[in-house]
C-alpha positions as CSV (number, residue, x, y, z in Angstrom):
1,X,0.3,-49.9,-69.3
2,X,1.0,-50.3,-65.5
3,X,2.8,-53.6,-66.4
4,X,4.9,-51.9,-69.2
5,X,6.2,-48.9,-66.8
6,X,7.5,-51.7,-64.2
7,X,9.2,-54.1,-66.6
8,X,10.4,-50.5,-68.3
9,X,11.3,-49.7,-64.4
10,X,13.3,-52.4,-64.1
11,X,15.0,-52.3,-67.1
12,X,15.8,-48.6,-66.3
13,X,17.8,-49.7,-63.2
14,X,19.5,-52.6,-64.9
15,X,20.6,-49.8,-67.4
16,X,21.9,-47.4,-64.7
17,X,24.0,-50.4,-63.3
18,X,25.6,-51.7,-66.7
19,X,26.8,-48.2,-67.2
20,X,27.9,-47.5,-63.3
21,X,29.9,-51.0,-63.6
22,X,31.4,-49.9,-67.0
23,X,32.6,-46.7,-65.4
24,X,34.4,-48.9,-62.6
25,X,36.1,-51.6,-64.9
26,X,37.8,-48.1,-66.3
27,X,35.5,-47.4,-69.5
28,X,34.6,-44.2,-70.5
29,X,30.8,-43.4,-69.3
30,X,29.4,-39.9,-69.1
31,X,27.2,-38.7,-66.4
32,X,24.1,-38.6,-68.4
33,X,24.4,-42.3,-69.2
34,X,24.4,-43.3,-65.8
35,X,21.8,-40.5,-65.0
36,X,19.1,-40.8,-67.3
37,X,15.8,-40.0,-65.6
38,X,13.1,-42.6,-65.9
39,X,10.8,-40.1,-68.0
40,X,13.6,-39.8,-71.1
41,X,14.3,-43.5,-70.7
42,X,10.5,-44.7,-71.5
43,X,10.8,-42.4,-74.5
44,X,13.5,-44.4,-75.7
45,X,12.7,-47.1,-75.0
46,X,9.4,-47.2,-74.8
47,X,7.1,-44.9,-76.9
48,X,6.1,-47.7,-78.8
49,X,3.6,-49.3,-76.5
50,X,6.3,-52.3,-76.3
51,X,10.0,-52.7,-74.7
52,X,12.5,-52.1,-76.9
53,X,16.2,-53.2,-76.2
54,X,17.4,-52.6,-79.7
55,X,18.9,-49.7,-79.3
56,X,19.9,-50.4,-75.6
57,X,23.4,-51.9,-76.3
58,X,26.9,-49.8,-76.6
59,X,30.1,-49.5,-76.7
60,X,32.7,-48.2,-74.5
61,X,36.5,-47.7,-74.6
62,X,38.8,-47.8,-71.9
63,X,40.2,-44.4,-70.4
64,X,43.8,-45.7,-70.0
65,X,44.2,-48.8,-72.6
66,X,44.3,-48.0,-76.0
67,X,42.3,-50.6,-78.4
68,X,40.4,-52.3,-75.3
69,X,36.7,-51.6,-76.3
70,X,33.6,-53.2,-74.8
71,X,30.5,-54.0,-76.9
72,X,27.6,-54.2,-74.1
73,X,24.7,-56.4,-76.0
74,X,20.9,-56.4,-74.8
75,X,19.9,-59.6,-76.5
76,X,16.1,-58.3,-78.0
77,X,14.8,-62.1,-77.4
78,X,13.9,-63.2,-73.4
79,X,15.6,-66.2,-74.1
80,X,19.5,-66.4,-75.8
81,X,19.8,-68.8,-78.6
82,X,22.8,-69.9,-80.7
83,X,21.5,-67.5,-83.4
84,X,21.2,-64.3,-80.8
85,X,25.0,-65.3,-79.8
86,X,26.0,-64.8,-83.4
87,X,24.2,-61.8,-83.9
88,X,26.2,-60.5,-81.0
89,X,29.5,-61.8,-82.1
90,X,28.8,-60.2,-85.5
91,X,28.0,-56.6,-84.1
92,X,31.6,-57.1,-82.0
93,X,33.6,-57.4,-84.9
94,X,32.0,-54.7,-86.4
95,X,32.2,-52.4,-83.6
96,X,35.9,-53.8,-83.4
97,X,35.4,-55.0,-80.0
98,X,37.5,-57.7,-78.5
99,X,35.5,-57.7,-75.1
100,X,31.7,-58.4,-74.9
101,X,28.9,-58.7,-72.3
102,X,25.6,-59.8,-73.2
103,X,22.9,-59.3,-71.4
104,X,19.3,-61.4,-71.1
105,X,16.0,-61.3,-69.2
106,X,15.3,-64.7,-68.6
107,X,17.4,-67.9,-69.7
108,X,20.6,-68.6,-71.8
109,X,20.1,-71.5,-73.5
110,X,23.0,-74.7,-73.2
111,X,23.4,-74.2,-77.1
112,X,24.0,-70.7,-76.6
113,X,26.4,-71.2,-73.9
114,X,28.8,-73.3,-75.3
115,X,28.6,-71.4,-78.6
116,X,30.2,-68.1,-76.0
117,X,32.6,-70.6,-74.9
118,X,33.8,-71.6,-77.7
119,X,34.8,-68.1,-79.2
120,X,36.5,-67.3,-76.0
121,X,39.9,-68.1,-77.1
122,X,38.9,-65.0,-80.0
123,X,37.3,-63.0,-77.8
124,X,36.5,-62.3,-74.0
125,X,32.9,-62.7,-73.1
126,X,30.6,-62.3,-70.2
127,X,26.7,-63.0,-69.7
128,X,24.6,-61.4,-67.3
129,X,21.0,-61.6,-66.5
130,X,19.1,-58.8,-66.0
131,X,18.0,-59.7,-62.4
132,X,21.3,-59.7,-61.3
133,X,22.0,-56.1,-62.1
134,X,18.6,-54.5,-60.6
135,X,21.1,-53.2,-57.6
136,X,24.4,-52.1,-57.9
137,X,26.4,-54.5,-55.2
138,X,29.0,-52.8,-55.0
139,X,27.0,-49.5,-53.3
140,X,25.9,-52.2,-50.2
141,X,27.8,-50.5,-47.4
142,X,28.8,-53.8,-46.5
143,X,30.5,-54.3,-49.6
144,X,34.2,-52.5,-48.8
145,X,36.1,-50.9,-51.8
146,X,37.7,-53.2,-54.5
147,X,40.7,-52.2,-57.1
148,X,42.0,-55.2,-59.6
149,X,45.6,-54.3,-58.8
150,X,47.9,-53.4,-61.9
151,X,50.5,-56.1,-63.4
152,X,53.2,-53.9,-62.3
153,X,51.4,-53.3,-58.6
154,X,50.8,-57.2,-58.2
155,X,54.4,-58.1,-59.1
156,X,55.5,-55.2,-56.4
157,X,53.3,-57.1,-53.2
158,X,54.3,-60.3,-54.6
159,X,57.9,-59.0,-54.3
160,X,57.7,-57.4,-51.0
161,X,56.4,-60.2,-49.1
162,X,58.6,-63.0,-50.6
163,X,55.8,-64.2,-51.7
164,X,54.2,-67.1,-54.3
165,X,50.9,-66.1,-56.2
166,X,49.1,-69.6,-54.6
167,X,49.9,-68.4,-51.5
168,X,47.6,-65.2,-51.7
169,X,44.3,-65.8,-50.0
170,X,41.4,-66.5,-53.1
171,X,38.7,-64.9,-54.8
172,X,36.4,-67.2,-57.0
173,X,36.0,-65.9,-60.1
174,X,32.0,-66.8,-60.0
175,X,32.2,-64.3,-56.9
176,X,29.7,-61.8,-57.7
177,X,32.1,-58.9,-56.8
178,X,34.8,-60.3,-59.2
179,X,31.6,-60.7,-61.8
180,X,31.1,-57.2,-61.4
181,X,34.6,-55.9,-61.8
182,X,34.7,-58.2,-65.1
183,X,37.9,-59.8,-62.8
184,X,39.8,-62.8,-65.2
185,X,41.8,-65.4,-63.4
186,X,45.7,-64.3,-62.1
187,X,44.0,-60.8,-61.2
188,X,44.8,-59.6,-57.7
189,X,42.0,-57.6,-55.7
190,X,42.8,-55.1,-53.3
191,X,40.0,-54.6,-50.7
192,X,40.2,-52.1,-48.4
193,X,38.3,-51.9,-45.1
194,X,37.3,-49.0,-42.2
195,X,39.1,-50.2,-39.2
196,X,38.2,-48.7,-35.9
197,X,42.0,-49.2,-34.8
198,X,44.0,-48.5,-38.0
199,X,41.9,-46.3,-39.9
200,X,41.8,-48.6,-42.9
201,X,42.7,-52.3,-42.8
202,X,43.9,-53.5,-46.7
203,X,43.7,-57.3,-47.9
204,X,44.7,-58.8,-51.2
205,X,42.8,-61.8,-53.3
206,X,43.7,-63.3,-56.2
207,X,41.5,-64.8,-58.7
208,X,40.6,-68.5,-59.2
């Protein structure tokens, strides 16, 4: 039992930060999905003497682009295979989701991950693994606040500082910041800093 509360523990907080970074790429999340108490979450997903991620995925659309939905997949298995990618693609197009993030617990298999790359000119897909969302990075205090800049905004700084897009200092998109923020190439990042002399000191990165 003691070993079924901690992996359920841990999957709790990997939970709470899926939703917390849905709510910052712009998807609508309410409060009690971010805020579910430990006690309700091992009732869901729990009771059975067994984790169960079945009923752990979701769906979420975005507060300010019509038709851009996100189908967040818990892959059941510890291990992704070739079939558990199709099972995901399949529940996208049902959910009509063009955007998809799949999440695992220990290892995506080669197989698996060229059968995501090879839908990604039909559809845009991420993989996380479950480790890598136990803490929420972006609430370090070191970690300073990030915006992806709007098309509009980005053409704007490009414009007012003559200025060319290669020319922007970089952000790799394997950063895990620009993981986080679901960031695609061409994106700009505005970071903003505290600055003892200024108040706030602003920087801009683009995505490679």
């Amino acid at each position: 039992m003691q070993e079924l509360d901690r992996e359920l523990a841990r999957l709790w907080r990997v939970s709470r930060t899926v939703h917390e970074m849905m709510r910052d790429r712009g998807y609508q999340v309410a409060d009690y999905e971010i805020n579910t108490s430990f006690d309700d979450f091992k009732q869901a997903h729990g009771s059975s003497g067994q984790v169960d991620r079945t009923n752990m995925s979701f769906t979420a659309d975005h507060e300010e682009e019509s038709g851009n939905r996100i189908y967040v997949y818990f892959c059941s298995d510890r291990n992704v295979s070739k079939a558990n990618v199709k099972t995901f693609l399949g529940s996208m197009d049902r959910m009509n989701a063009q955007k998809g993030l799949l999440i695992y617990a220990e290892k995506l298999s080669p197989i698996a991950a060229r059968a995501m790359q090879e839908m990604s000119s039909e559809y845009h897909l991420e993989h996380f693994k479950e480790t890598d969302l136990l803490v929420n990075i972006t609430h370090h205090f070191l970690v300073p606040k990030h915006t992806i800049m709007k098309t509009e905004d980005k053409q704007a700084l490009i414009k007012k500082y003559r200025l060319k897009e290669t020319q922007l200092p970089r952000i790799m998109i394997t950063d895990p910041v620009a993981r986080y923020y679901g960031l695609r190439r061409g994106q700009v990042m505005k970071i903003e800093r505290a600055s003892e002399t200024a108040g706030r000191y602003v920087t801009y990165r683009i995505c490679m």
